[in-house]
LOVO-192589 format. One record per residue (C-alpha): residue in one letter; x negated, y, z negated. Coordinates in Angstrom, 1 decimal, padded with zeros to 4 digits. Each point is the difference from the previous one (the first is absolute). Layout:
pavex resn:A&c1:X&c2:Y&c3:Z
...
This chain:
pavex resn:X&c1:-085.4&c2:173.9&c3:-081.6
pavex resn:X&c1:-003.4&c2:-002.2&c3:001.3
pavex resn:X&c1:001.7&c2:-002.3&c3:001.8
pavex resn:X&c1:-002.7&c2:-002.9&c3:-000.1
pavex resn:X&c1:-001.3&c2:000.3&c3:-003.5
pavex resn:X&c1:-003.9&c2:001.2&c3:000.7
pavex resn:X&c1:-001.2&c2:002.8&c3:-002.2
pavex resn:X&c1:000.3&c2:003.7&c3:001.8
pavex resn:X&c1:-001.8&c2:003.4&c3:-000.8
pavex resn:X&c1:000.9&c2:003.5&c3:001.0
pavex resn:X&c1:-000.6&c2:003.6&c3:-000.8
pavex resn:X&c1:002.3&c2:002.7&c3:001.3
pavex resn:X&c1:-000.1&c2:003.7&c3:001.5
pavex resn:X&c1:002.2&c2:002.6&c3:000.2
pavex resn:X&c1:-001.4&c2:002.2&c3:003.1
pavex resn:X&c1:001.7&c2:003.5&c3:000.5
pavex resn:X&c1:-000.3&c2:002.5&c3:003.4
pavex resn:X&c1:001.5&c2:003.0&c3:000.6
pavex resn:X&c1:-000.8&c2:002.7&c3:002.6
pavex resn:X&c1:000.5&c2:003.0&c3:-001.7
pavex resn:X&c1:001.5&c2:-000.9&c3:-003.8
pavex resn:X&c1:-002.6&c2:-000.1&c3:-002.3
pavex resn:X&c1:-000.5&c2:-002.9&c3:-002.2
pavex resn:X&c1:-000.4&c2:001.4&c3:-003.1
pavex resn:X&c1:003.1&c2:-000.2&c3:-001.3
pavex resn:X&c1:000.1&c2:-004.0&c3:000.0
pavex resn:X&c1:-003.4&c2:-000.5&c3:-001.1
pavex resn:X&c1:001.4&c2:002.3&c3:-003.0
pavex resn:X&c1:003.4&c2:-001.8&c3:-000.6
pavex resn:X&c1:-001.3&c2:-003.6&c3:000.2
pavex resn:X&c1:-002.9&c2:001.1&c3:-002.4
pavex resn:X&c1:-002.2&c2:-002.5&c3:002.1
pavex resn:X&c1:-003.5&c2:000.8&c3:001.2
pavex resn:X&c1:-000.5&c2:-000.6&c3:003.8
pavex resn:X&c1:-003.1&c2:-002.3&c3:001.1
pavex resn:X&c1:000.0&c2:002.1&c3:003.5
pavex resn:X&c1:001.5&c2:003.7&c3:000.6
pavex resn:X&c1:-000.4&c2:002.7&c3:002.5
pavex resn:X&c1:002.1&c2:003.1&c3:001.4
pavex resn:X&c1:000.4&c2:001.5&c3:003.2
pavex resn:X&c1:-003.5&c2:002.1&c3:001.1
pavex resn:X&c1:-002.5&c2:-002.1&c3:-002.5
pavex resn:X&c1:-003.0&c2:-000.3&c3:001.5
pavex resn:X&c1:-000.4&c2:-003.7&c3:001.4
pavex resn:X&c1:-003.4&c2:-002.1&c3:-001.4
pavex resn:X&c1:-000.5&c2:-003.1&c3:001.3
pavex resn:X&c1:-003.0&c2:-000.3&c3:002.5
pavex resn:X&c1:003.0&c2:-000.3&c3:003.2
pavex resn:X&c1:001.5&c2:002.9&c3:-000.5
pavex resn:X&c1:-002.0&c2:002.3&c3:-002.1
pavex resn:X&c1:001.0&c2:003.9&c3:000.5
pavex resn:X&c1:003.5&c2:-001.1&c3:001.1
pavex resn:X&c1:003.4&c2:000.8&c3:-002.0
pavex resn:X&c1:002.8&c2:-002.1&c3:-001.4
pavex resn:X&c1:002.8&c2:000.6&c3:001.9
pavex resn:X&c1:002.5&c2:-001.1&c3:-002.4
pavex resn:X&c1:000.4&c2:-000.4&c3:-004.3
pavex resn:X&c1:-000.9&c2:-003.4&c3:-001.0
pavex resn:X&c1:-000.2&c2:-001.7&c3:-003.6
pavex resn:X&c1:-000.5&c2:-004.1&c3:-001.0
pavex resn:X&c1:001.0&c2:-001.1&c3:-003.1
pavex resn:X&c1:-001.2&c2:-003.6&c3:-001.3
pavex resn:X&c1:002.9&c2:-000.6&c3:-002.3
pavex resn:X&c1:-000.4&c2:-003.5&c3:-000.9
pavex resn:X&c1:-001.4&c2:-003.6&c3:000.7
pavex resn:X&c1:000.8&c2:-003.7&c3:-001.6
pavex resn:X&c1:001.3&c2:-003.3&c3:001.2
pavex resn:X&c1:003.1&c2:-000.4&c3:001.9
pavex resn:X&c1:001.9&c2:-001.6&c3:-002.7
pavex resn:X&c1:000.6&c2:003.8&c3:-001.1
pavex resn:X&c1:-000.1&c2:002.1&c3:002.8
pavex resn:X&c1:003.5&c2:000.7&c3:000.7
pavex resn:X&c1:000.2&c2:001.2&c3:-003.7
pavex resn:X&c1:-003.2&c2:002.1&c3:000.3
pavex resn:X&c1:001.0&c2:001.7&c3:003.0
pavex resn:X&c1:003.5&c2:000.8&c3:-001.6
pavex resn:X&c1:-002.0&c2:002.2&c3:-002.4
pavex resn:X&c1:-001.3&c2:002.2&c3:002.2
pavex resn:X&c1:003.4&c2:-000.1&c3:002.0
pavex resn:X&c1:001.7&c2:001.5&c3:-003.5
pavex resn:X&c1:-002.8&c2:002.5&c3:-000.2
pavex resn:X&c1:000.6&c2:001.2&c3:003.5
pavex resn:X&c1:004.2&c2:000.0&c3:000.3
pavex resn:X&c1:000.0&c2:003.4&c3:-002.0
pavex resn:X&c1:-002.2&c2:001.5&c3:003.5
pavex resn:X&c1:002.1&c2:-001.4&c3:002.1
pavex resn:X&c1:001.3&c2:003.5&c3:001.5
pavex resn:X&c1:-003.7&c2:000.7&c3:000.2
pavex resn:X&c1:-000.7&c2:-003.1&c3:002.0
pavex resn:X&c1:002.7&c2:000.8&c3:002.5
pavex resn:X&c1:-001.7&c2:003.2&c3:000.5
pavex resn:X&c1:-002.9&c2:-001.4&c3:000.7
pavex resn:X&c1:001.3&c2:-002.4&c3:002.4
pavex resn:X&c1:001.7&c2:002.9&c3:001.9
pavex resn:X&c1:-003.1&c2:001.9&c3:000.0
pavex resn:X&c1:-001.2&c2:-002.5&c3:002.2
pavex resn:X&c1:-001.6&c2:-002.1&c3:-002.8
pavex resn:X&c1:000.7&c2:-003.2&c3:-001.9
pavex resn:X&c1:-000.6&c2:-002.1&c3:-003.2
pavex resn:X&c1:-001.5&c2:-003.0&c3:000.1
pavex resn:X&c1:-000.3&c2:-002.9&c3:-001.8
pavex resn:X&c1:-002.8&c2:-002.1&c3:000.7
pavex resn:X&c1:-000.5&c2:-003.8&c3:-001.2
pavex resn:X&c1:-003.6&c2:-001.8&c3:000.4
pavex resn:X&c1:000.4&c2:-003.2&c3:000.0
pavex resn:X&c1:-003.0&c2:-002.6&c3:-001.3
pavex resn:X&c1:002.2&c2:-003.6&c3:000.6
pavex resn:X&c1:-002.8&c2:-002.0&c3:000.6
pavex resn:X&c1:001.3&c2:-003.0&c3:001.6
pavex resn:X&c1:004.2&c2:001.4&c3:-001.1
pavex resn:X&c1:001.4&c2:001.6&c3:002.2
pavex resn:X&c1:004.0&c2:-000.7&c3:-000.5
pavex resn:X&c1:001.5&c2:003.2&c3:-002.2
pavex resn:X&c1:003.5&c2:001.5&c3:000.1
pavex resn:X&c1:000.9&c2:003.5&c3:-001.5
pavex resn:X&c1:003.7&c2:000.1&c3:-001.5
pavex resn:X&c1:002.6&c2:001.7&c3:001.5
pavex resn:X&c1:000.3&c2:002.6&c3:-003.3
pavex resn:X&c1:-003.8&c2:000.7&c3:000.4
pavex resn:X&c1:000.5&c2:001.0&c3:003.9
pavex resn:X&c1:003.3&c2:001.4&c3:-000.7
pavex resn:X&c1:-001.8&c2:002.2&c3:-002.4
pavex resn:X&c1:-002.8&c2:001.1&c3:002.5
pavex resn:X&c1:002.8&c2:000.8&c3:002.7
pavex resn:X&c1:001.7&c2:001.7&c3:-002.6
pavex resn:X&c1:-002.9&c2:002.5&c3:-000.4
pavex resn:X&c1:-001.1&c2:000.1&c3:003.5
pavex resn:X&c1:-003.3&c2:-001.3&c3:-000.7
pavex resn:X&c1:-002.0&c2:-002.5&c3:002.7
pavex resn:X&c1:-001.5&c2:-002.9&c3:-000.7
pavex resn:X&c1:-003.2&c2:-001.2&c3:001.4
pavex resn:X&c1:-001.5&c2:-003.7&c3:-000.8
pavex resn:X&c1:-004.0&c2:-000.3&c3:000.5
pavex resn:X&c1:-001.5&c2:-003.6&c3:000.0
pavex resn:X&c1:-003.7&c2:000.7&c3:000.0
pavex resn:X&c1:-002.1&c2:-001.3&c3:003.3
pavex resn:X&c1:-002.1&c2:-002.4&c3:-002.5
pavex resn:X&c1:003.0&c2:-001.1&c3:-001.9
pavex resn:X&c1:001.1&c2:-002.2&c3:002.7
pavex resn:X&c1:-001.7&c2:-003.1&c3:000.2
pavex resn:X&c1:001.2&c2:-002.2&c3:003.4
């Protein structure tokens, strides 16, 4: 709920890491194409670290992005898409990895939101984290 009536954007990530399981799997069930994906032992390109290895399995998902008014609905979405995996999550998480969902939020000058208890319920329920991201030049002060 926006709490003091201004107009809020977001878009929403789900990250997954894993040591050793490989990724494949989810990218497969969720039928989602990742923006960002690597294994374990790819070659490393930026100009930092070039000739290095990843060191772990990683794979970003941009799942979906709107106004505020409907994110708890949105994000419910992919929550439905991903309770089916939830044995595969758990594995993940005990490999050392986790599940992430990431929210950037564009509030401008808003800044008051509240998630539902069903919507967190539902995130605890799956054992997925949730990380909210204000962008540096979002805040004005």
């Amino acid at each position: 709920m926006n709490l003091d009536g201004g107009e809020i954007r977001y878009n929403a990530n789900i990250i997954v890491t894993s040591n050793t399981i490989a990724l494949m799997p989810i990218i497969d069930a969720l039928r989602l194409t990742p923006k960002i994906a690597w294994s374990t032992g790819d070659k490393i390109s930026d100009s930092i670290n070039a000739g290095g290895r990843r060191q772990f399995n990683y794979c970003l998902f941009n799942i979906t992005a709107g106004s505020w008014r409907d994110i708890e609905y949105d994000l419910e979405k992919y929550l439905h898409q991903l309770r089916p995996h939830k044995d595969y999550i758990d594995k993940v998480q005990l490999d050392g990895g986790a599940v992430l969902l990431v929210v950037n939020w564009y509030a401008g000058h808003s800044r008051a939101y509240e998630f539902g208890f069903d919507f967190l319920e539902q995130l605890a329920d799956l054992h997925i984290d949730l990380g909210i991201d204000i962008p540096d030049d979002d805040i004005s002060v």
